[in-house]
N, CA, C and O atoms as CSV, one atom per row, in Angstrom:
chain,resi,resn,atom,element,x,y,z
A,1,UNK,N,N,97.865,70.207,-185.267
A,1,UNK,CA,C,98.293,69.912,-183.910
A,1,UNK,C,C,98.772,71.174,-183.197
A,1,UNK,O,O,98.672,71.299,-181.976
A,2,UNK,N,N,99.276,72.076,-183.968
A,2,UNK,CA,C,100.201,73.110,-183.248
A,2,UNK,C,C,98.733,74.244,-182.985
A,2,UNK,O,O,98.715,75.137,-182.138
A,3,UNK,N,N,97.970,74.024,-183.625
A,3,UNK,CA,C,96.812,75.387,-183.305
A,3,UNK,C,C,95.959,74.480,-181.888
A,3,UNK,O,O,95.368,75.051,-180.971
A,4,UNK,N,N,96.108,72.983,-182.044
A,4,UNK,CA,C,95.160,72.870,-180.984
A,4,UNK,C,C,96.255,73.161,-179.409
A,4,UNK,O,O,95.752,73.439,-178.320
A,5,UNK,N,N,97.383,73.052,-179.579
A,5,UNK,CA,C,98.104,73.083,-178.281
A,5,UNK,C,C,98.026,74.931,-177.863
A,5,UNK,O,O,98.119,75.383,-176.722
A,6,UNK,N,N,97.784,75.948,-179.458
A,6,UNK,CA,C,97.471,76.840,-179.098
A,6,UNK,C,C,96.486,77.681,-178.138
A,6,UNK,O,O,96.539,78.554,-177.272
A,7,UNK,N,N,95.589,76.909,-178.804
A,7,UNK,CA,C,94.482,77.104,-177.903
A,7,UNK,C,C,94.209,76.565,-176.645
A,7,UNK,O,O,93.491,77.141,-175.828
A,8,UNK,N,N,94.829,75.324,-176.419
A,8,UNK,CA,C,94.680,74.754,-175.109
A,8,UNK,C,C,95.298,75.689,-174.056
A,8,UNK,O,O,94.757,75.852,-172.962
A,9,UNK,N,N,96.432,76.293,-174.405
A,9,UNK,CA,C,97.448,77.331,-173.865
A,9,UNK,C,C,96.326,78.612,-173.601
A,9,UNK,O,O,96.172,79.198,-172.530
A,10,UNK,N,N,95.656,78.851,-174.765
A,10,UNK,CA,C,94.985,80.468,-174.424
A,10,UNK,C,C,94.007,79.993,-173.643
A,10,UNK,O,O,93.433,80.784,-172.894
A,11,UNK,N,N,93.663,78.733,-173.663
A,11,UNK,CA,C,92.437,78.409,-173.073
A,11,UNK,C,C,92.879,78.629,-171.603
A,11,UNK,O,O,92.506,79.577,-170.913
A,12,UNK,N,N,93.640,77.734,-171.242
A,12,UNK,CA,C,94.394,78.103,-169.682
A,12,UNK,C,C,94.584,79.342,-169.535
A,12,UNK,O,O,93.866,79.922,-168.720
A,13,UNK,N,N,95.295,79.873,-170.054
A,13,UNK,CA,C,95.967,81.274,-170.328
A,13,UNK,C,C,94.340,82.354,-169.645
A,13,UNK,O,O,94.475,83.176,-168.739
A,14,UNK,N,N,93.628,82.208,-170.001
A,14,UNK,CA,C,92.222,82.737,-169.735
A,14,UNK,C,C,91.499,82.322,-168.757
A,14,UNK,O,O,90.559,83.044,-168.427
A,15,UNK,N,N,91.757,80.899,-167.934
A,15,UNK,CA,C,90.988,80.582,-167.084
A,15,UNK,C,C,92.051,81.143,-165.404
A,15,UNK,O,O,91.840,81.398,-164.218
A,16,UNK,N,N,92.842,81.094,-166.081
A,16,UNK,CA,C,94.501,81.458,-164.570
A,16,UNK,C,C,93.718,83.151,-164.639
A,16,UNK,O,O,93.333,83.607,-163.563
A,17,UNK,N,N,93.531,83.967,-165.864
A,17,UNK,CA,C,93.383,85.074,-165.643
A,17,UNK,C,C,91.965,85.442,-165.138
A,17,UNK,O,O,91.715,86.603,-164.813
A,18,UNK,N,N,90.991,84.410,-165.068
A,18,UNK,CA,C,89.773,85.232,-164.558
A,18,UNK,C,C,89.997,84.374,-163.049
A,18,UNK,O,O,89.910,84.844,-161.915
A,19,UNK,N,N,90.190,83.505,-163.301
A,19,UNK,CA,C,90.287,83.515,-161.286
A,19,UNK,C,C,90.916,84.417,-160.477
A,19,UNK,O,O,90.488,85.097,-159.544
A,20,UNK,N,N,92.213,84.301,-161.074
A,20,UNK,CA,C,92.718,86.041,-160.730
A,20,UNK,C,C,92.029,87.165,-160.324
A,20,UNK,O,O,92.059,87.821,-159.283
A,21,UNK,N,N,91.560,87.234,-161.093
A,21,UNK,CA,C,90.238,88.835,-161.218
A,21,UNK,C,C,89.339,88.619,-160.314
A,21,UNK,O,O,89.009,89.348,-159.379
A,22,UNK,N,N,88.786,87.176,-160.738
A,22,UNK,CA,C,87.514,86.878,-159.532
A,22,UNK,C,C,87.987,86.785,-158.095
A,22,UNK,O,O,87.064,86.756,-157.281
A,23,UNK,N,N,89.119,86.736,-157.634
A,23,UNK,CA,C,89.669,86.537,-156.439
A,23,UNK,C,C,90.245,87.641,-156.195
A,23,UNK,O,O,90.071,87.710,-154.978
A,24,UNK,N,N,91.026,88.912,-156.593
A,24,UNK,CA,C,90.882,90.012,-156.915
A,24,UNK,C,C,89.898,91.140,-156.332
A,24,UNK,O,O,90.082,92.164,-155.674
A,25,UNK,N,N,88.655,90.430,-156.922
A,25,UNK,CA,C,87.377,91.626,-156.956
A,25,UNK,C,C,86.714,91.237,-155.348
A,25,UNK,O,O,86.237,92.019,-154.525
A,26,UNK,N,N,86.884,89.750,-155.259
A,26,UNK,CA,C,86.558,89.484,-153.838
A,26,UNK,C,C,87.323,90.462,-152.677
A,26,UNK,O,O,86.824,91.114,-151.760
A,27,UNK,N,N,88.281,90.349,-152.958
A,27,UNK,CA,C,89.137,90.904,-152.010
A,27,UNK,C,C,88.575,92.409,-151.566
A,27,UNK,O,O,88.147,92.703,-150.450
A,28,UNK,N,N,88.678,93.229,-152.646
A,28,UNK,CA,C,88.205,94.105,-153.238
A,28,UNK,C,C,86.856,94.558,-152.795
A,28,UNK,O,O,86.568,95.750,-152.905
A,29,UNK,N,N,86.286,93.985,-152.464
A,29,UNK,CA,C,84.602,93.653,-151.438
A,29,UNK,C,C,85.473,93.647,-149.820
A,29,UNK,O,O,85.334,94.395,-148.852
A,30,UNK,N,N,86.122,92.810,-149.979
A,30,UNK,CA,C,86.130,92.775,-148.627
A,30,UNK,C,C,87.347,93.568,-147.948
A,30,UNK,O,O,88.025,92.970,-147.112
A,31,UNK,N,N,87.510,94.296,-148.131
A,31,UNK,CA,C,88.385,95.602,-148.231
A,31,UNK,C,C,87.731,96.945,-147.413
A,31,UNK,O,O,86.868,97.620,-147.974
A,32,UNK,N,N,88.196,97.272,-146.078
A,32,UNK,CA,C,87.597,97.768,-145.357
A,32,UNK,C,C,86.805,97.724,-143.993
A,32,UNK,O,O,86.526,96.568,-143.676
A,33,UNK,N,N,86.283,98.880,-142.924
A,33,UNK,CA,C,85.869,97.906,-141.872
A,33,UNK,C,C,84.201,97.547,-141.840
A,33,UNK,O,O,83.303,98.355,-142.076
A,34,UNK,N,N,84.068,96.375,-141.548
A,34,UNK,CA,C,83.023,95.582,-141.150
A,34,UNK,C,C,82.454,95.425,-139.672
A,34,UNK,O,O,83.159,94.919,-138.799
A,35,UNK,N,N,81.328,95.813,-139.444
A,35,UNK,CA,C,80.415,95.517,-138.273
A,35,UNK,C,C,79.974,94.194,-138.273
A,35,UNK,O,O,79.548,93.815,-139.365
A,36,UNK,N,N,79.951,93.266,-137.236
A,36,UNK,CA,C,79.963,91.622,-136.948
A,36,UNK,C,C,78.494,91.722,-136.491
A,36,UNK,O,O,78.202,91.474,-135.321
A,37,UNK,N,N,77.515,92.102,-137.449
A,37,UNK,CA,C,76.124,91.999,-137.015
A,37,UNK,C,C,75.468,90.835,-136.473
A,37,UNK,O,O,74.571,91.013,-135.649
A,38,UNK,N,N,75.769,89.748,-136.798
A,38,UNK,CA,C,75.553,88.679,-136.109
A,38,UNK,C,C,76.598,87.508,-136.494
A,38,UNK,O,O,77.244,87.455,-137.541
A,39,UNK,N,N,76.632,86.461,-135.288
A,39,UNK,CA,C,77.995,85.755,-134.518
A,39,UNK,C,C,76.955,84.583,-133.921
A,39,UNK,O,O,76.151,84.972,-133.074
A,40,UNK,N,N,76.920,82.981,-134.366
A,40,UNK,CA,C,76.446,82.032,-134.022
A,40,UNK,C,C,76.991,80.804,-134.259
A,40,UNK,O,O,77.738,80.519,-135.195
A,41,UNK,N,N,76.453,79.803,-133.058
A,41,UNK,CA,C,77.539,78.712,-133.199
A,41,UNK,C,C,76.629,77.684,-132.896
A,41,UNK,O,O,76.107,77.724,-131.782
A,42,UNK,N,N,76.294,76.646,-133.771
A,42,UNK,CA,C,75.384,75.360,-134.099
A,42,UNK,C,C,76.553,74.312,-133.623
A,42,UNK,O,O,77.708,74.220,-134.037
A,43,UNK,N,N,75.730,73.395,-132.408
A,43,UNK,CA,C,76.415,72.367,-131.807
A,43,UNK,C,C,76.030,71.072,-132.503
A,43,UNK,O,O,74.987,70.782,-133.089
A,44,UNK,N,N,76.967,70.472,-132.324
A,44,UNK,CA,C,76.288,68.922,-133.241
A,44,UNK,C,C,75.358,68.690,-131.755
A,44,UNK,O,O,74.405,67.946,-131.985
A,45,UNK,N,N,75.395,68.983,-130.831
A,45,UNK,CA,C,74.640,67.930,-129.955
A,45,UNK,C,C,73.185,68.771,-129.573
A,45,UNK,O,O,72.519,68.705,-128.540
A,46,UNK,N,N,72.942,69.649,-130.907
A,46,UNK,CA,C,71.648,70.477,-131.020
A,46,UNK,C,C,71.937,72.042,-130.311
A,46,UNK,O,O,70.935,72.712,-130.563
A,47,UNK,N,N,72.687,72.664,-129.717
A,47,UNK,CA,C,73.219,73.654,-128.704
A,47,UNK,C,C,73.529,74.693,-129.358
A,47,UNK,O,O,74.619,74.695,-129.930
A,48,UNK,N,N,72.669,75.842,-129.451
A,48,UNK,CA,C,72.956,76.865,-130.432
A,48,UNK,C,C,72.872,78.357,-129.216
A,48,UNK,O,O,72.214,78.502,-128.186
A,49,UNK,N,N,73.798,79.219,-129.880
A,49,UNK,CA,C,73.936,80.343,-129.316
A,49,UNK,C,C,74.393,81.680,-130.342
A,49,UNK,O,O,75.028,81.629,-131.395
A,50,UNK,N,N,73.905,82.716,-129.729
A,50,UNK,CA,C,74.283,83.927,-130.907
A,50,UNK,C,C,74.614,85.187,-130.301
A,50,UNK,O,O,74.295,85.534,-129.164
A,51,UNK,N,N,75.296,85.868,-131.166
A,51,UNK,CA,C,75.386,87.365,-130.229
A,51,UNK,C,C,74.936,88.438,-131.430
A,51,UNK,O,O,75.167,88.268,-132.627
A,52,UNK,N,N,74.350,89.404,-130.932
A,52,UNK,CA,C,74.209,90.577,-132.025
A,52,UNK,C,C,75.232,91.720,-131.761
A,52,UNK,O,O,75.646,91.923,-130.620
A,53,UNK,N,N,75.750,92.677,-133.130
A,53,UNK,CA,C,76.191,93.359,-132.725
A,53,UNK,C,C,77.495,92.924,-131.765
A,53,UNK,O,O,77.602,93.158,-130.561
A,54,UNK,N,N,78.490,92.206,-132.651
A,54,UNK,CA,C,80.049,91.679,-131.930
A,54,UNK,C,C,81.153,92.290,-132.211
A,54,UNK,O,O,82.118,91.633,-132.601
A,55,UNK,N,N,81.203,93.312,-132.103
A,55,UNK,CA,C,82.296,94.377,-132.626
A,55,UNK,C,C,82.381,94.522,-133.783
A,55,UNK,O,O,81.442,94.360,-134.563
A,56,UNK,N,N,83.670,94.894,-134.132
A,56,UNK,CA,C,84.028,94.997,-135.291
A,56,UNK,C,C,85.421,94.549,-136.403
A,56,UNK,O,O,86.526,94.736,-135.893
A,57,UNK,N,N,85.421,94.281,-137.090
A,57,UNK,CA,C,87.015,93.700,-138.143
A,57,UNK,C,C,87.025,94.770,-138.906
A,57,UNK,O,O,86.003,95.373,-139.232
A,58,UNK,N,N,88.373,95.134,-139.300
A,58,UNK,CA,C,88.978,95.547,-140.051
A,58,UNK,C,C,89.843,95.002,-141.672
A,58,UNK,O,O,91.004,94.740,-141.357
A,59,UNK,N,N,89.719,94.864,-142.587
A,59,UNK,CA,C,90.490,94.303,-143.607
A,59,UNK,C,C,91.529,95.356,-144.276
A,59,UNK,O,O,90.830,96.224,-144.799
A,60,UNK,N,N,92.278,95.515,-144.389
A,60,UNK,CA,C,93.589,96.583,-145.121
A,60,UNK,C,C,93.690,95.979,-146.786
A,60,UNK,O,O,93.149,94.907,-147.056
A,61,UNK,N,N,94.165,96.489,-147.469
A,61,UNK,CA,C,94.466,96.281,-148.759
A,61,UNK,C,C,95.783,95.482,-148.683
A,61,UNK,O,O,95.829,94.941,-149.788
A,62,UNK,N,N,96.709,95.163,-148.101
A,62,UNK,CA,C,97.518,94.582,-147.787
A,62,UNK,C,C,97.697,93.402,-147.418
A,62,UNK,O,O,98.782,92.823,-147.476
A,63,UNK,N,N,96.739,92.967,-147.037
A,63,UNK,CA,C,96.450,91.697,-146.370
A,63,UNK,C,C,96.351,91.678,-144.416
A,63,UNK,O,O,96.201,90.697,-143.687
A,64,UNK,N,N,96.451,92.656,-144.163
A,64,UNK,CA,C,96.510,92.794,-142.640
A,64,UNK,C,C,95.199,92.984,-142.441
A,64,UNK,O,O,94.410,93.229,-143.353
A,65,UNK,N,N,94.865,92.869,-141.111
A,65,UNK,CA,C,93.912,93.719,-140.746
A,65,UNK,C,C,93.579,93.527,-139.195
A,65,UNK,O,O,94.451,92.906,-138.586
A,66,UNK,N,N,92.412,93.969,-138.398
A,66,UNK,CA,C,92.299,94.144,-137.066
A,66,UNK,C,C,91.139,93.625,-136.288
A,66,UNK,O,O,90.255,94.427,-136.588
A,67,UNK,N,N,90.678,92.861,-135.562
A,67,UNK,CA,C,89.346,93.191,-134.696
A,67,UNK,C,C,88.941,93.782,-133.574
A,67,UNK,O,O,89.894,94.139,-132.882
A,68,UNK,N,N,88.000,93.998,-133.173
A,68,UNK,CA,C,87.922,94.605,-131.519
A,68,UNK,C,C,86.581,93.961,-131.598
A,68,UNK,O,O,85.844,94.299,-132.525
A,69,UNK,N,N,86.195,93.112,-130.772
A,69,UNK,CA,C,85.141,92.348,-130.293
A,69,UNK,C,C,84.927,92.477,-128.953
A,69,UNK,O,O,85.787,92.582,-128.079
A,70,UNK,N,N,83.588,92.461,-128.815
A,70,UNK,CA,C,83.014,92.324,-127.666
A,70,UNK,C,C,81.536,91.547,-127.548
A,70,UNK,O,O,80.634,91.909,-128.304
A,71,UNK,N,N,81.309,90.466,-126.578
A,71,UNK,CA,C,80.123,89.421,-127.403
A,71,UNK,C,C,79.708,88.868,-125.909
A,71,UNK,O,O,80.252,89.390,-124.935
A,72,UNK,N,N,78.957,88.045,-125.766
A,72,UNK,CA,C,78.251,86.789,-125.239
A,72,UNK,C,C,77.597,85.806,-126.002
A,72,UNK,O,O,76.591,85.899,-126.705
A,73,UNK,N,N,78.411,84.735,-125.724
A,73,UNK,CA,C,78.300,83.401,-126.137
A,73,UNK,C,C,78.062,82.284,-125.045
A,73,UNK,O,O,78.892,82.196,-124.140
A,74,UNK,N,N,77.023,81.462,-125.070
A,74,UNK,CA,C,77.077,80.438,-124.438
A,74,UNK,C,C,77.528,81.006,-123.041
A,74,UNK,O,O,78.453,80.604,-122.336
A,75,UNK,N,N,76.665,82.020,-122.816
A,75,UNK,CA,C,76.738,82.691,-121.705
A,75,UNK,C,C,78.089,83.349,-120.910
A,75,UNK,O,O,78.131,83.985,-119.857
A,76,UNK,N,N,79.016,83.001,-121.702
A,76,UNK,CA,C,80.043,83.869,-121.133
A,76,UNK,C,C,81.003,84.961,-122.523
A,76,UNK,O,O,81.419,84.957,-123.681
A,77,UNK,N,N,80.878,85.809,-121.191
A,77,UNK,CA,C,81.265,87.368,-121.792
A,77,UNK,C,C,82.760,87.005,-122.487
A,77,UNK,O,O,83.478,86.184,-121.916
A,78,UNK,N,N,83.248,87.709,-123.866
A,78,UNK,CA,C,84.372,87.571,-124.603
A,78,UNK,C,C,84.733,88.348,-124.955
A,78,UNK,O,O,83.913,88.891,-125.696
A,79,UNK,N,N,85.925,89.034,-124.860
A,79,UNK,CA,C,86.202,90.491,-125.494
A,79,UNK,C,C,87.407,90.116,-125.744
A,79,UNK,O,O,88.206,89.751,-124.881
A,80,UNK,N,N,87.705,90.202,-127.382
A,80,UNK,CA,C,89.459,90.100,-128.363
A,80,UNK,C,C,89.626,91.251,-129.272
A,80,UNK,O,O,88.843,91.620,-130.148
A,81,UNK,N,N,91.005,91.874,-128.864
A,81,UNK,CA,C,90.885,93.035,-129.933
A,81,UNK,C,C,92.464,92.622,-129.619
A,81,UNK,O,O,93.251,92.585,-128.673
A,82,UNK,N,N,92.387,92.259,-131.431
A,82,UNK,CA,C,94.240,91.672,-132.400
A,82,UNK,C,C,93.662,91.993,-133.634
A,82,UNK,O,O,92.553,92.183,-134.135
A,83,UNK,N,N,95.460,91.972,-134.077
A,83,UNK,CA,C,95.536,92.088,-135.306
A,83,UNK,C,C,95.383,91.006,-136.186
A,83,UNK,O,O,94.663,90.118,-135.728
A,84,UNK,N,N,95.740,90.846,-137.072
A,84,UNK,CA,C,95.950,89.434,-138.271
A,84,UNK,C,C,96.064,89.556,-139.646
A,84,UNK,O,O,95.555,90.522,-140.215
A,85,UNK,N,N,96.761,88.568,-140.342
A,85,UNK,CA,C,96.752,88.611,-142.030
A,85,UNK,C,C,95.311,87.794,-142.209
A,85,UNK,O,O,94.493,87.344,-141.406
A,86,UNK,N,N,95.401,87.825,-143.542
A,86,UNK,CA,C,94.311,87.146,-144.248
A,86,UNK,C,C,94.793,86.764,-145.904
A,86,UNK,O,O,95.743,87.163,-146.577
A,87,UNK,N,N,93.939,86.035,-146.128
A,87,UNK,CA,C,94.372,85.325,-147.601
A,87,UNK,C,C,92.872,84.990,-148.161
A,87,UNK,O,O,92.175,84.056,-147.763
A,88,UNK,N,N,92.510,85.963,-149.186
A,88,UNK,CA,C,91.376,85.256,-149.761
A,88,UNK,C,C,91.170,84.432,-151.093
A,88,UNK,O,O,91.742,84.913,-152.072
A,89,UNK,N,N,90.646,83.589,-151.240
A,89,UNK,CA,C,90.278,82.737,-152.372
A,89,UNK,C,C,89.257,82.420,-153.294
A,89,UNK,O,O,88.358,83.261,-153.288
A,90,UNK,N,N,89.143,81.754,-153.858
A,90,UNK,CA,C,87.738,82.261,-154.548
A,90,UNK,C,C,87.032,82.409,-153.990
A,90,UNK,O,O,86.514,83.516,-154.137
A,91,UNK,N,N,86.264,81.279,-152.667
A,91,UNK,CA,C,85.140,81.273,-152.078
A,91,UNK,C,C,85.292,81.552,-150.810
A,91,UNK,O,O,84.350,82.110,-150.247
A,92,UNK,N,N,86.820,81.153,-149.851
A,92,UNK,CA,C,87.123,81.252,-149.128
A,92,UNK,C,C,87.832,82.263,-148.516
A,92,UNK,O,O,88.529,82.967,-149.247
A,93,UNK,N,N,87.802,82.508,-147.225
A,93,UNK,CA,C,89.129,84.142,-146.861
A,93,UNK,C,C,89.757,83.091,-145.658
A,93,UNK,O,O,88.779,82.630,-145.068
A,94,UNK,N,N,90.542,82.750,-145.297
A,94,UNK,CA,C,91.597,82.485,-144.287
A,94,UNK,C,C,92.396,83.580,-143.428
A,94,UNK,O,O,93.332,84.168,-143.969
A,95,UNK,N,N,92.045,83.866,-142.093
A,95,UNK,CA,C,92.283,84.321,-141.494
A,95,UNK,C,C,93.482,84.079,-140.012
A,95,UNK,O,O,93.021,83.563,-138.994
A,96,UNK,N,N,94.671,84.416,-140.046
A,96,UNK,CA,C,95.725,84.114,-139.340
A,96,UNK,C,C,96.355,84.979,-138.128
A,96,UNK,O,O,97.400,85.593,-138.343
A,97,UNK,N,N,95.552,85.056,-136.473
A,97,UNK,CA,C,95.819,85.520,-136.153
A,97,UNK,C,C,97.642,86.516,-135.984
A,97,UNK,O,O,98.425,85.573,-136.099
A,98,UNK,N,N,98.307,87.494,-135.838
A,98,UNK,CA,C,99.339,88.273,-135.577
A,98,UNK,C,C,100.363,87.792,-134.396
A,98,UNK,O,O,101.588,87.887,-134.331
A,99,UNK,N,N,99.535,87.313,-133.608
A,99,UNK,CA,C,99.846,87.181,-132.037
A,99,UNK,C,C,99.245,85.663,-131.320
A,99,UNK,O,O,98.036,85.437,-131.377
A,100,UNK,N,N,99.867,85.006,-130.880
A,100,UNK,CA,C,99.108,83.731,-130.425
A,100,UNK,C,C,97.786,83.717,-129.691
A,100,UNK,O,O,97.364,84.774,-129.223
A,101,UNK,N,N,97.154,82.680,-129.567
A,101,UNK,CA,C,95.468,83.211,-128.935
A,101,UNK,C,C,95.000,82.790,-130.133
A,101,UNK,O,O,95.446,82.771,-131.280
A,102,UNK,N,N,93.441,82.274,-129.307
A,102,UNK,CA,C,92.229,82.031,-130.345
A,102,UNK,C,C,91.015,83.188,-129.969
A,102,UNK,O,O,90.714,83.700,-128.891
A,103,UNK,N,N,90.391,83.387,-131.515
A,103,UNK,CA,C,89.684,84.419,-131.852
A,103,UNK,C,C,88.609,83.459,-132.744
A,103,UNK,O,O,88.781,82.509,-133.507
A,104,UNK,N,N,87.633,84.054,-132.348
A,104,UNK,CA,C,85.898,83.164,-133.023
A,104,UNK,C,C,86.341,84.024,-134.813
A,104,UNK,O,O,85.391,83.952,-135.593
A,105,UNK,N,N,87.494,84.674,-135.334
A,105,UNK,CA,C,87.469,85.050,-136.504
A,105,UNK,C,C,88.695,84.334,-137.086
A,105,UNK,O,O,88.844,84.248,-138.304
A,106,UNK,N,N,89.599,83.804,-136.182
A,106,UNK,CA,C,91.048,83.595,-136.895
A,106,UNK,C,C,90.637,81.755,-137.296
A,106,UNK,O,O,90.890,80.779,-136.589
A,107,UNK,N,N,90.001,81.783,-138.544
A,107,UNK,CA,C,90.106,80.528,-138.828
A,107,UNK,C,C,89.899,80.724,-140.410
A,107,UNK,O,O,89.735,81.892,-140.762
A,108,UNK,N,N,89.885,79.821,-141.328
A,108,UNK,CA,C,89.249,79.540,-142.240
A,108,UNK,C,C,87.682,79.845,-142.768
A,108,UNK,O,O,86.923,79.037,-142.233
A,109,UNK,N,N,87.150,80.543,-143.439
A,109,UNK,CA,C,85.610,80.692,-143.838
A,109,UNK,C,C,85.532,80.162,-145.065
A,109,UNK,O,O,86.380,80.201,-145.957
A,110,UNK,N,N,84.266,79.569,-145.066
A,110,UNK,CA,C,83.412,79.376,-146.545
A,110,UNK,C,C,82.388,81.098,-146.639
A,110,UNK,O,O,81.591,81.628,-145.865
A,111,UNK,N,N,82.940,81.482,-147.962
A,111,UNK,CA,C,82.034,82.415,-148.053
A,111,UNK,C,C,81.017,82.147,-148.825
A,111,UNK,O,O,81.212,81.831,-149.999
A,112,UNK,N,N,79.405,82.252,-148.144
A,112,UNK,CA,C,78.154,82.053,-148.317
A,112,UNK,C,C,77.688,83.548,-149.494
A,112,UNK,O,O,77.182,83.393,-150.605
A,113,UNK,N,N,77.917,84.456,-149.072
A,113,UNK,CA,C,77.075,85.451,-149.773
A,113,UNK,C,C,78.315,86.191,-149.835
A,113,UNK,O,O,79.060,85.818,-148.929
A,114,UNK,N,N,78.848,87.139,-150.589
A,114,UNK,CA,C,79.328,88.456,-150.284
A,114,UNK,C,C,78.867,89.316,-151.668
A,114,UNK,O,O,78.617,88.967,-152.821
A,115,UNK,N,N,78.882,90.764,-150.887
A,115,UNK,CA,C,77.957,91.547,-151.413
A,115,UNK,C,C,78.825,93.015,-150.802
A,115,UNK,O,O,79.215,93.013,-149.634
A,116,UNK,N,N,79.034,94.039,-151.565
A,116,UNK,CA,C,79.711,95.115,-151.099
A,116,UNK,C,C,79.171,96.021,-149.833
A,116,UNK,O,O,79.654,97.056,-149.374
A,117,UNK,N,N,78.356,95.503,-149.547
A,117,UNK,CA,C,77.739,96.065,-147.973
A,117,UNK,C,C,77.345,94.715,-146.825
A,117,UNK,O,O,77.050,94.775,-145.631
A,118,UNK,N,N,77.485,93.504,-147.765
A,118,UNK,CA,C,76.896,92.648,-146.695
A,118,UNK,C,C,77.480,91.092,-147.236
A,118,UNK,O,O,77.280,90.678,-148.378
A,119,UNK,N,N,78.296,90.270,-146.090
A,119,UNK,CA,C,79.257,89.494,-145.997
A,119,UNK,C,C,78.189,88.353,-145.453
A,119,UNK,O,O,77.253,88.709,-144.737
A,120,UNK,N,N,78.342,87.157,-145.771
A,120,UNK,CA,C,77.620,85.755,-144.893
A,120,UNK,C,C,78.939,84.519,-145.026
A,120,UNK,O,O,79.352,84.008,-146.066
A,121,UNK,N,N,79.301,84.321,-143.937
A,121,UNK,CA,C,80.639,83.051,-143.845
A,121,UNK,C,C,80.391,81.878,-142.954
A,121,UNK,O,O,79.970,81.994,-141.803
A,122,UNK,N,N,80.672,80.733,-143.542
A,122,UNK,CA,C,80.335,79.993,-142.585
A,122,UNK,C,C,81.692,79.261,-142.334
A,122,UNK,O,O,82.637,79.457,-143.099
A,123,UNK,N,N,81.802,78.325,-141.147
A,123,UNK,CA,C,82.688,77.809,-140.678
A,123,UNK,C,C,82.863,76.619,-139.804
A,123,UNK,O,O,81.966,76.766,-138.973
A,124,UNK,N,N,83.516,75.500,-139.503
A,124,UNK,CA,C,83.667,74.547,-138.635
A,124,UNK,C,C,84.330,74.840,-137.666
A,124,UNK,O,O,84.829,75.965,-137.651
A,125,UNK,N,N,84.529,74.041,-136.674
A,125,UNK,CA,C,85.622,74.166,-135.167
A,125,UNK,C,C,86.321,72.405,-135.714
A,125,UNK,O,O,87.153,72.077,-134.868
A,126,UNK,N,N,86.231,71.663,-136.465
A,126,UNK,CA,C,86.298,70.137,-136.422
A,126,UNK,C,C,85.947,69.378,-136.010
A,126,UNK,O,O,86.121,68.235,-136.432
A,127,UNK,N,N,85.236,69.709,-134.906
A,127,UNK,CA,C,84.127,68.817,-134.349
A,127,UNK,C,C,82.988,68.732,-134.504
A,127,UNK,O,O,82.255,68.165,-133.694
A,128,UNK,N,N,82.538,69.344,-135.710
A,128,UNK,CA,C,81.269,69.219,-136.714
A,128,UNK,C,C,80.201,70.594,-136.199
A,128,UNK,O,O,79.081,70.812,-136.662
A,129,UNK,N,N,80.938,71.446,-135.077
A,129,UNK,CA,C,79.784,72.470,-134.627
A,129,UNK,C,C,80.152,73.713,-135.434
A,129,UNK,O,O,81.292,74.173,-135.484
A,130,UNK,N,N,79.142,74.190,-136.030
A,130,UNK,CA,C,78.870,75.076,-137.387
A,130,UNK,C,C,78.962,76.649,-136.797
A,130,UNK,O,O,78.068,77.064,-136.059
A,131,UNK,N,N,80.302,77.641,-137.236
A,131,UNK,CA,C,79.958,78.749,-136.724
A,131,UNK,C,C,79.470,79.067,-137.931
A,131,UNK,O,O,79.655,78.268,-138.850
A,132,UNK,N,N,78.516,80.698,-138.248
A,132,UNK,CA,C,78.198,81.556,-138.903
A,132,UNK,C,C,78.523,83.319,-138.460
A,132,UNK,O,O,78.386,83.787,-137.330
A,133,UNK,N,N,78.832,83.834,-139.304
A,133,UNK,CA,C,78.939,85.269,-139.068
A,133,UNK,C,C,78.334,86.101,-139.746
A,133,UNK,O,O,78.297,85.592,-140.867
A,134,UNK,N,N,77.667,87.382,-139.797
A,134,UNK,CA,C,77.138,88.406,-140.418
A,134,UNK,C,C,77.871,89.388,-140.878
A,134,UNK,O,O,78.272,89.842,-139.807
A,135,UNK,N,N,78.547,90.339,-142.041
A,135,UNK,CA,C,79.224,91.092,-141.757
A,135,UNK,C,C,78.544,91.927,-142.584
A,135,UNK,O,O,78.450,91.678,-143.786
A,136,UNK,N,N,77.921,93.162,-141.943
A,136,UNK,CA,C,77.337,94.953,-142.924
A,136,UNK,C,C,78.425,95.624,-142.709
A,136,UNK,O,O,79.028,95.661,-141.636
A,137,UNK,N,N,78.722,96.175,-143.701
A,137,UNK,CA,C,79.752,97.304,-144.182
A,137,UNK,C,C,79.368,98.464,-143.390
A,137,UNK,O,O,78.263,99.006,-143.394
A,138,UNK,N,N,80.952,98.967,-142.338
A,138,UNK,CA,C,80.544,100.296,-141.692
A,138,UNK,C,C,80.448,101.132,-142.396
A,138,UNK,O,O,80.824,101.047,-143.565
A,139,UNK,N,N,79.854,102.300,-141.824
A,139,UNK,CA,C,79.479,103.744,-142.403
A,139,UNK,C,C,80.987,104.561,-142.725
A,139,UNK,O,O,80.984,105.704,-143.183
């Protein structure tokens, strides 16, 4: 009995430590600034729009970080440049604007792809219309 509670222990003991790491190494990717190569927003009522080339985010090792955007969406011009924390998770990064105001970045993401030069996130508004973002690693 006492070796199986052992192992149940290392067993946990090992699974707390690689999520760790794996959430860790994510971070770790996403660490640094990012170009918003592409920025799109899927309407439930079929209504899609995109921008190329939407500024740029910043991520800090700290958990802070910055954007400066500039875009057209759904035909009107948008320009946000704030700061914000962030919190990433295994799959997810949560993003909390600094300053009050909404930003097409300060929400919650599902991360689709990440890759040390190239980011894919997707996202809701709650009303079922689907944003997506692009992110290539600046030079």
């Amino acid at each position: 009995m006492e070796i199986i509670l052992r192992m149940k222990s290392l067993l946990f003991t090992t699974l707390l430590a690689f999520l760790f790491l794996s959430s860790c190494s994510l971070q770790r990717k996403i660490t640094g600034t990012w170009n918003i190569t592409e920025y799109s927003e899927n309407g439930v009522d079929g209504s899609s729009s995109s921008a190329v080339n939407a500024g740029k985010i910043e991520f800090n090792k700290n958990g802070t970080g910055a954007n400066d955007l500039e875009y057209k969406i759904f035909g009107n011009r948008q320009k946000d440049k704030r700061s914000f924390t962030y919190y990433v998770g295994d799959d997810y990064i949560t993003i909390k604007p600094a300053q009050n105001g909404d930003s097409i970045t300060t929400k919650s993401w599902i991360i689709i792809e990440s890759k040390r030069s190239k980011q894919l996130w997707k996202s809701t508004d709650g009303e079922g219309n689907v944003q997506t973002i692009v992110l290539k690693k600046a030079d």
